[in-house]
C-alpha positions as CSV (number, residue, x, y, z in Angstrom):
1,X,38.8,122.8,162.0
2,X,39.4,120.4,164.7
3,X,42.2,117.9,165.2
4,X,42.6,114.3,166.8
5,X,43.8,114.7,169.8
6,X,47.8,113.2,169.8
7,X,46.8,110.1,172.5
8,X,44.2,109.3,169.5
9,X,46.0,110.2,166.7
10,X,48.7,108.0,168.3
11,X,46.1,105.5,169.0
12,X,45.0,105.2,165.3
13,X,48.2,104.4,164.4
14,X,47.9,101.2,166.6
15,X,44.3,99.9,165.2
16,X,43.4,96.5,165.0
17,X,40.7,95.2,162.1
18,X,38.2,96.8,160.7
19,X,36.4,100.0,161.7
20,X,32.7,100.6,161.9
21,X,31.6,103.7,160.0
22,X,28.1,104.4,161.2
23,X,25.6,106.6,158.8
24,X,22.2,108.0,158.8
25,X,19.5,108.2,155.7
26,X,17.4,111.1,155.9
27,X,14.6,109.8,157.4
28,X,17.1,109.3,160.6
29,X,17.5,105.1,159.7
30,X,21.0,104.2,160.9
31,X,23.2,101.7,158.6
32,X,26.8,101.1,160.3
33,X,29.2,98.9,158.2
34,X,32.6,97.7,158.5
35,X,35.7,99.1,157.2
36,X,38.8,97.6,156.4
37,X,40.1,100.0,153.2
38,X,40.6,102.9,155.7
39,X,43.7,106.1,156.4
40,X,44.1,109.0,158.1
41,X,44.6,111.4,155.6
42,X,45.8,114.2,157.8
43,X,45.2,115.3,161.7
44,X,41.8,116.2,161.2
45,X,40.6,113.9,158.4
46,X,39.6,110.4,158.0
47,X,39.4,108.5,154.7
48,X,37.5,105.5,154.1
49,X,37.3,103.8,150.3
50,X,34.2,103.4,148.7
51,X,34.6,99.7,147.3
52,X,31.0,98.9,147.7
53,X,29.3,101.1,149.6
54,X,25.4,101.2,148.5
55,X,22.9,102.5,151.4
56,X,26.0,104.4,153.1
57,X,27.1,106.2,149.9
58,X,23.4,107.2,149.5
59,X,23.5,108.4,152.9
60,X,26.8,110.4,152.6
61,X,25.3,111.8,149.5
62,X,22.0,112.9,150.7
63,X,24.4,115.0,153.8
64,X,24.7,112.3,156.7
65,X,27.4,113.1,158.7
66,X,28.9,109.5,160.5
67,X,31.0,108.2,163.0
68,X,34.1,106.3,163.2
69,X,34.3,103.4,165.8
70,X,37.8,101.3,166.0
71,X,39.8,99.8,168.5
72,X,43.7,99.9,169.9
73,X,45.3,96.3,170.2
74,X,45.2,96.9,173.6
75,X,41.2,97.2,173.5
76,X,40.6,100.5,174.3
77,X,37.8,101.9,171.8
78,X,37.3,105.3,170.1
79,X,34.6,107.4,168.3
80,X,35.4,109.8,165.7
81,X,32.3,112.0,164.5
82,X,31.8,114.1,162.1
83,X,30.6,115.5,158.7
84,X,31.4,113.6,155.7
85,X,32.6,114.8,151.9
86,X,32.3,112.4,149.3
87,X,35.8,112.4,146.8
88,X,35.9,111.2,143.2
89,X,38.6,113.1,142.0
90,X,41.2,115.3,143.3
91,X,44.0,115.2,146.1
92,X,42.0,113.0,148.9
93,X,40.6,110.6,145.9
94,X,44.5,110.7,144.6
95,X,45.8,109.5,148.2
96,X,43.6,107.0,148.6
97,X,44.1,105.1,145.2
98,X,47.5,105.0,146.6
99,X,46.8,102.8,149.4
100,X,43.5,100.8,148.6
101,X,44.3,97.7,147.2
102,X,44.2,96.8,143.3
103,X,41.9,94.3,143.3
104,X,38.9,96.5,145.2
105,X,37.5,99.4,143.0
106,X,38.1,102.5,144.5
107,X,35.1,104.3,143.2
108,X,35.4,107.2,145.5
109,X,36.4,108.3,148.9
110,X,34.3,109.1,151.8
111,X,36.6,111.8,153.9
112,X,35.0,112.3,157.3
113,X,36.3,116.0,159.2
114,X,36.9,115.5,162.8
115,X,34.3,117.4,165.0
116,X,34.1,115.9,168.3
117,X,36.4,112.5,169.8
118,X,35.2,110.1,172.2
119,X,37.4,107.1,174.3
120,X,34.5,105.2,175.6
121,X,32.1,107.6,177.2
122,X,34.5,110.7,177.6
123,X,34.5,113.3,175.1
124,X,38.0,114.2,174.4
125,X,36.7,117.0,171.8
C-alpha cells in the first residue's frame, strides 16, 4: 500500500481550511465538495466524516474512487488520489467519532487509501 510521502505528510499537518474531496457517479459526473470534518488516519489513509454527504456518499457507494485537494498556509497545494471505503462501524468509524465534532452527525466515514500524490502538477507518487 502506498504512503504520503514525509514533505506531504508534514505538509498535512500544516493545512489551512477546508479540503475539497472530488467524486465521480458512475456515469463519469464529477461532484467535488468541501471538507472541513477531516484526519489523517495513518500514513497512507485519509478520513473524511460523512455529516451530510448525499451525491458523494452515493458516489463512494456505487465504487468512485476521489481525490483530496488542500493547501499549506504557505499556499502550496496538494492532491491526494485514491480509492475510497466507506466506514460505519469499526476501528476507522471509532477514530473518527473521536474527533468530529458533537454537534455534526457522524454517520459514517469515508477513508480514502493513498495511491498516487501530486504538489501542483508533479507527481510525487
Amino acid at each position: 500500500m502506498a504512503k504520503l510521502p514525509e514533505k506531504v505528510s508534514k505538509a498535512w499537518e500544516n493545512h489551512e481550511g477546508p479540503i475539497i474531496l472530488a467524486t465521480v457517479d458512475k456515469a463519469g459526473h464529477p461532484n467535488a465538495i468541501y471538507a472541513t470534518c477531516v484526519s489523517k488516519f495513518s500514513e497512507d489513509i485519509i478520513v473524511i466524516a460523512n455529516n451530510y454527504f448525499s451525491k458523494t456518499l452515493e458516489n463512494i457507494l456505487s465504487g468512485s474512487k476521489g481525490t483530496i485537494l488542500f493547501i499549506t498556509k504557505e499556499g502550496t497545494s496538494y492532491q491526494i488520489k485514491g480509492s475510497i471505503e466507506y466506514h460505519k462501524e469499526g476501528v476507522i468509524f471509532d477514530d473518527m467519532k473521536k474527533w468530529n465534532p458533537k454537534n455534526h452527525p457522524g454517520h459514517g466515514a469515508a477513508a480514502l487509501k493513498v495511491e498516487e500524490v501530486y504538489k501542483g502538477a508533479e507527481k510525487l507518487l
